[in-house]
N, C-alpha and C positions, 0 to 999 in steps of 0.2 A: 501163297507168297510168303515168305519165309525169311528171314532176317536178313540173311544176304544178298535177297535181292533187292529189299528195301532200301539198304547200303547203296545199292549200284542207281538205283532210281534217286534218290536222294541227296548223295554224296556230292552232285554238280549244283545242288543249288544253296550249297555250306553248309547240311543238318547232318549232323554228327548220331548215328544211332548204335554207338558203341555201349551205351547205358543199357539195350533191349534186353529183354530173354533171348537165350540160344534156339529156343526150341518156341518161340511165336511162330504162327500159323494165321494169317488173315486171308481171308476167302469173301470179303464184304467189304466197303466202304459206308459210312451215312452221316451226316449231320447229327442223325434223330438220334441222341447217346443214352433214352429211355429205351428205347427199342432196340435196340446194337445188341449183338450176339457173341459170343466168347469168339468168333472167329472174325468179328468184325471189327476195322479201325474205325473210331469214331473221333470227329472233328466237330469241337465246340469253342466258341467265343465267350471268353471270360469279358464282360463288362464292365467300364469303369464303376468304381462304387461298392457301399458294404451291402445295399442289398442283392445287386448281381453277385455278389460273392455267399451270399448265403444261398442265393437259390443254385449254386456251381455247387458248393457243399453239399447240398440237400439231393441234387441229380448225383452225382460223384458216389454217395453212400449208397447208392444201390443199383451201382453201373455194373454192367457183364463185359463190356469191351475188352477185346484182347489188344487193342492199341488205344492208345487217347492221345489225341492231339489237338494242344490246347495253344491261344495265343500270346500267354504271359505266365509268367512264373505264380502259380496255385498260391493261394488260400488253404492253410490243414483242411482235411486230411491229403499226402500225395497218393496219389493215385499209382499201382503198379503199370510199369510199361508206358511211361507217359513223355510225349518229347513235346518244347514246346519251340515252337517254332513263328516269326513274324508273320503281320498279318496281313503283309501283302505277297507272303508265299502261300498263303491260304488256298489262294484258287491256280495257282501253277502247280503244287503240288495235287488236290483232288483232281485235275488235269489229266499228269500223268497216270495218275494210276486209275483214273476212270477209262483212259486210254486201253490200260492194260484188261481192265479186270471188265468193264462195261462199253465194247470198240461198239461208236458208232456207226446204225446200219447207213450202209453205201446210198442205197437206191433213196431215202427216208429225205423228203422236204419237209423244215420245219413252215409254218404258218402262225405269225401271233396275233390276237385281237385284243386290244387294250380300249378303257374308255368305263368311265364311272357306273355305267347302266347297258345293260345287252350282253356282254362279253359271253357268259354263259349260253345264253341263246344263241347266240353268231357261231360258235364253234360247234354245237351240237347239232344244229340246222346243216351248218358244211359240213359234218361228216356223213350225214345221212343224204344229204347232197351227193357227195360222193359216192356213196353207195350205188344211188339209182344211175350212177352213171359208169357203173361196173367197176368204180376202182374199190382198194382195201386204204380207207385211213381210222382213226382213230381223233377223240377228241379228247384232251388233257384239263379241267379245272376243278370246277366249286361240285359238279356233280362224280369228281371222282374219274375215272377212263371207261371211255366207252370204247365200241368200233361202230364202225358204218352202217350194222344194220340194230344200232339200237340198245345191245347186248353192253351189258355191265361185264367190265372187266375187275376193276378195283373200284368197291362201292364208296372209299371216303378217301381224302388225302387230307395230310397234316395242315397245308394253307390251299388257296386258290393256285399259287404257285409255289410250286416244288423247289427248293433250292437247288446251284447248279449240281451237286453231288444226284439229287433225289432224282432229278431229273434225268441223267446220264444213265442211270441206275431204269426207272420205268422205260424210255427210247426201247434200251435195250432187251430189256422183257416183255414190253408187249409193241413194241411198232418195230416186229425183226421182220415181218413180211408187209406191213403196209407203205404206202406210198405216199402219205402225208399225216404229217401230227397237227391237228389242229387246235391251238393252245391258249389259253386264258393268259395275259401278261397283265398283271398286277403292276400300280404305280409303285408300291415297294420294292417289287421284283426289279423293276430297273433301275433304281434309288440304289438296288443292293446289288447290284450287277451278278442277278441268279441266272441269266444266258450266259456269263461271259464269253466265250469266244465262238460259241450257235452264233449263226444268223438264219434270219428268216427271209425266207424265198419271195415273201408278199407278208403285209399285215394289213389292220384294218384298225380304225378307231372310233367308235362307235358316239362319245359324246363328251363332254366335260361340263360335269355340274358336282354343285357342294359334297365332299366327303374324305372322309380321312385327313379333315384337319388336326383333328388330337396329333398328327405323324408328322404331316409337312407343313402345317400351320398360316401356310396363307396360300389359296388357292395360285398367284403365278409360280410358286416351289411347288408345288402338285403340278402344274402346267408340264413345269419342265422335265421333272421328272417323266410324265409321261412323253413327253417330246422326243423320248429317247427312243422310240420304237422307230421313228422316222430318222433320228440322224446317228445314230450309232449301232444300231440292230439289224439291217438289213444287208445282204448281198450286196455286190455292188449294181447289181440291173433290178435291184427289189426296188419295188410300189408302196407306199401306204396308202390305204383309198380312207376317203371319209364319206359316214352313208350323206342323203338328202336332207338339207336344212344345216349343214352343217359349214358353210360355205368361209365363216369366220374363222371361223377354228382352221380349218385345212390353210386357210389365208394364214393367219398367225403362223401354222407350222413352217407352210413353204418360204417363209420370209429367213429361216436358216436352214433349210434340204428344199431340194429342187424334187425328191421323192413323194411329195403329199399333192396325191389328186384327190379329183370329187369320183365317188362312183358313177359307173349308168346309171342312166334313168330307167325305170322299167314301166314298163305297159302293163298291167292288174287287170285290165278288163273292167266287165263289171262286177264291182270290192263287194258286191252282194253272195254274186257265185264263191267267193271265194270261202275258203275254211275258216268256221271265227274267230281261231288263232291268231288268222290274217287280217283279218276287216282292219285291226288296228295299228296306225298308222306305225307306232313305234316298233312294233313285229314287222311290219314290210319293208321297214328299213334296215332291221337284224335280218331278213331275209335276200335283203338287196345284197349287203356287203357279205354275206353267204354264197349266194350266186357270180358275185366278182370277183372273191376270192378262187371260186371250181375252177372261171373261165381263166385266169392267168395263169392257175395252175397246171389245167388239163388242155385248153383249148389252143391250138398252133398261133391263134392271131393273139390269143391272149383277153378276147373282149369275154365280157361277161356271161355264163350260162341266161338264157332267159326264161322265165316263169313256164311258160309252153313246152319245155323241152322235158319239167319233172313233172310227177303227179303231187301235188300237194297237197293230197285226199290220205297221201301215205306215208306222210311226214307226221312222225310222231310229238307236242308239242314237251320239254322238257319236263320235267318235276318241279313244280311250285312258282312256275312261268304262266298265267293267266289260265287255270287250270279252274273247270267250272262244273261244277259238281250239282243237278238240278235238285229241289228240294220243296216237295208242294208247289207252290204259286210262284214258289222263289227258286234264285240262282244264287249256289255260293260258289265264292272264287278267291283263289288260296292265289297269292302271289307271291314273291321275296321282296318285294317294292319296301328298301327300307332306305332311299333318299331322299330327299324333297322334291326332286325330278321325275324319280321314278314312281312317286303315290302320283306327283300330278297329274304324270302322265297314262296310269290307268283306272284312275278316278273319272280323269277326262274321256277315257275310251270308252269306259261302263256309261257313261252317263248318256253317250253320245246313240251306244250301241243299244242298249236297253231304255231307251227314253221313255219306255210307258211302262219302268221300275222307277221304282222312289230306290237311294242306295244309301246302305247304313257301311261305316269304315268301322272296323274293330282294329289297333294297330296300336304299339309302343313304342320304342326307343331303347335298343342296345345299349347297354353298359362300358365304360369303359371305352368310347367311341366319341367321337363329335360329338359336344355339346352344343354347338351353334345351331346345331339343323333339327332342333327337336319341335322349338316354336316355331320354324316353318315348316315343317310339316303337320303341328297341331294345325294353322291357322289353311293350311291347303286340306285337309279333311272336314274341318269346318266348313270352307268355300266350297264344296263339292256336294257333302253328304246330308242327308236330311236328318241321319242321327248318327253321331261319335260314341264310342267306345273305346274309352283310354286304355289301356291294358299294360301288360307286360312282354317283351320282348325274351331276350338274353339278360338281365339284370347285372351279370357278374360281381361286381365287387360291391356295384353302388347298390344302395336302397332303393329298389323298387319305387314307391310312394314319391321321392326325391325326383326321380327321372321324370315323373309322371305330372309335377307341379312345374318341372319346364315346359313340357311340353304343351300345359294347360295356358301358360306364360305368354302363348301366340294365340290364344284365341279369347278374341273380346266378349263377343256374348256366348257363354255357356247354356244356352237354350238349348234343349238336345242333347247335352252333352255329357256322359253319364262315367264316371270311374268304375271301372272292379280292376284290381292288382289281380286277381288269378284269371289268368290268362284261358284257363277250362270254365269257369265260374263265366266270365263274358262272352264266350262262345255260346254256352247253353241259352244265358239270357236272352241274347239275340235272335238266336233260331225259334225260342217257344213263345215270341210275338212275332215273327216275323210276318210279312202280310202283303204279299206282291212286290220284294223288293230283290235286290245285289245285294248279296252282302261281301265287301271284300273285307276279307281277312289275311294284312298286310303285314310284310317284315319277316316270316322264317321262313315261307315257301317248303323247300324239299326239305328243312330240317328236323331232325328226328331227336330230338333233347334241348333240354333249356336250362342254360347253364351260370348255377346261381353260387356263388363263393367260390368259384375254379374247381365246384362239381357238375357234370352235366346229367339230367336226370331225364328219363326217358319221355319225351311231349313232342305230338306231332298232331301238325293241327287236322291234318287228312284224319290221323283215328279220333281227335276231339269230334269232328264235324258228325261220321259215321257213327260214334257213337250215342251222339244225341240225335243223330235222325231216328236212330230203332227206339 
């Protein structure tokens, strides 16, 4: 793409690029203006304020971009080949020329699953769903792009959801032959309108509990934000289904879209036979809105796939999703459970599922993240577990030891209840008493670095674990 035709794309919507070089050459589009290539235009958001402006300066000195396009007139140093243009041309122009450079595929239904807790599971379960039912999809989030049978495509992406440029960009390279993308929709992402003009064929919503207030600050602005997957994101004959138990919430939604049902019900049989993945309630309901999503997709009436139709013996369960690793007399189990919902809710499934385990919680609290929800989840690890170990998460900016005194903050009796800030140091501790118990080890799951001062250094609680068992 070449200056004049940038002109000819541009020139209708008043961007004057008479300033460019003669001889630019852009062959890429992205957001991500660390990663942009001498042939790529990259689009970044100057924010109000001198610290967005120092961090614009600090990415800018060491950009390769052969286009920048910025939303207001820079901060020194100017950048060569830079146009800047308004920020509600933003997404009409990456539009266009995602159009041009990244055309999306014909045959390709999007699918989004949004909801504080599951999102990861529900999409990764329906594409492997889909598989056993002969078709080709792909699933998009926290674990990176899969396809249907399992296979890692791109093993990390920059957030849960891709902005719309990134997104237009992966469709294109890896969902050119499958028949549904099965996508993680982040409450930011629709705060920031990173579909804009996608919609999804079907969505699903999995729950709404405490998180990401540091962003939207009082859970009905989180609400709505998410509310947007039902009244602004779908086709016009698109579904939002909500799993079981969820009857409020879908009530709330339908009260502005006539789009928000409850799922099928499903028959389980008896929850003994079934995979341990499954026994637990909050999995069979990421597995419910899994199987309602196939049947609307694939199924001519539209009703739900049913439990009977797949083998659930050959459903792989995600990375750091109740992942249980035997050890001696005991069972460790690596989860991502880093809300106050989410520890409850597989504190309460361990407890329920392993009753003749005593269960000890090793877990921290993220940086730079909600601070509300650190004392209730101290004081739910207490209610649960017979022995706490406070630990370290992702720290980022904060102090460790700080994070650690909140979260100790919700729980009244410290009987039991033991600090270590190194996050390997409490790992080890645990496992060389451990004595017929659970041990969850909550909050990174599939993550593989822990990321302290906006460095991320290589920890992964799978090789802490392995490590100390030899």
């Amino acid at each position: 793409m070449n200056k004049k035709m940038l002109q000819e794309i541009l020139a209708p919507l008043g961007i004057d690029c008479s300033s460019l070089s003669n001889n630019i050459n852009i062959e890429g589009i992205t957001s991500n203006l660390q990663h942009a290539s001498s042939t790529d235009l990259a689009f970044y958001r100057i924010l109000p304020g001198k610290e967005a402006e120092e961090k614009y300066i600090q990415r800018i000195s060491s950009a390769r971009c052969g286009l920048l396009i910025i939303n207001r007139p820079p901060p020194m140093p100017i950048f060569n080949n830079t146009l800047v243009i308004s920020d509600n041309y933003f997404l009409p122009v990456q539009k266009k020329l995602a159009d041009i450079l990244y055309p999306f595929p014909a045959q390709l239904k999007l699918v989004g699953v949004t909801g504080t807790n599951g999102k990861t599971t529900t999409v990764n379960l329906a594409a492997q769903i889909a598989g056993q039912l002969g078709k080709k999809a792909i699933s998009i989030g926290t674990l990176g792009i899969k396809n249907q049978k399992n296979e890692i495509l791109v093993e990390t992406l920059d957030s849960t959801m891709p902005s719309f440029i990134e997104l237009r960009r992966l469709l294109f390279t890896y969902a050119k032959n499958a028949e549904v993308a099965f996508m993680e929709i982040s409450s930011h992402g629709l705060d920031q309108n990173r579909l804009y003009d996608l919609k999804l064929a079907v969505a699903a919503w999995t729950n709404l509990t405490q998180d990401h207030l540091d962003y939207h600050h009082d859970m009905e602005t989180y609400f709505k934000a998410k509310a947007k997957i039902a009244t602004t994101s779908l086709v016009e004959n698109g579904i939002c289904f909500f799993s079981e138990g969820e009857e409020m919430l879908c009530a709330k939604v339908a009260a502005s879209s006539n789009r928000a049902v409850m799922a099928a019900r499903m028959d389980w049989g008896n929850l003994e036979k079934l995979p341990l993945f499954f026994r637990s309630l909050f999995n069979r309901k990421n597995l419910q809105l899994a199987l309602q999503l196939n049947g609307f997709i694939f199924e001519k009436n539209k009703k739900a796939i049913t439990p009977s139709q797949i083998n659930l013996e050959k459903i792989t369960p995600p990375e750091g999703r109740l992942n249980i690793i035997p050890f001696k007399d005991n069972y460790i189990v690596i989860d991502y459970a880093h809300t106050p919902d989410a520890l409850e809710n597989i504190a309460l499934a361990l407890s329920r599922d392993f009753s003749e385990k005593k269960l000890a919680i090793i877990f921290g609290c993220g940086g730079n993240r909600d601070r509300k929800k650190r004392p209730l989840m101290g004081a739910i690890a207490k209610q649960y577990a017979s022995r706490v170990v406070v630990t370290s998460d992702n720290p980022r900016d904060e102090v460790p030891e700080a994070i650690i005194q909140e979260i100790l903050a919700g729980i009244s009796d410290l009987h039991s209840v033991t600090v270590e800030a190194d996050r390997s140091k409490a790992i080890k501790m645990v496992m060389a008493t451990a004595s017929n118990e659970v041990i969850l080890i909550a909050g990174k799951g599939h993550e593989t670095y822990q990321e302290i001062k906006g460095v991320k250094y290589p920890f992964s609680d799978y090789s802490e674990v392995e490590k100390w068992k030899s």
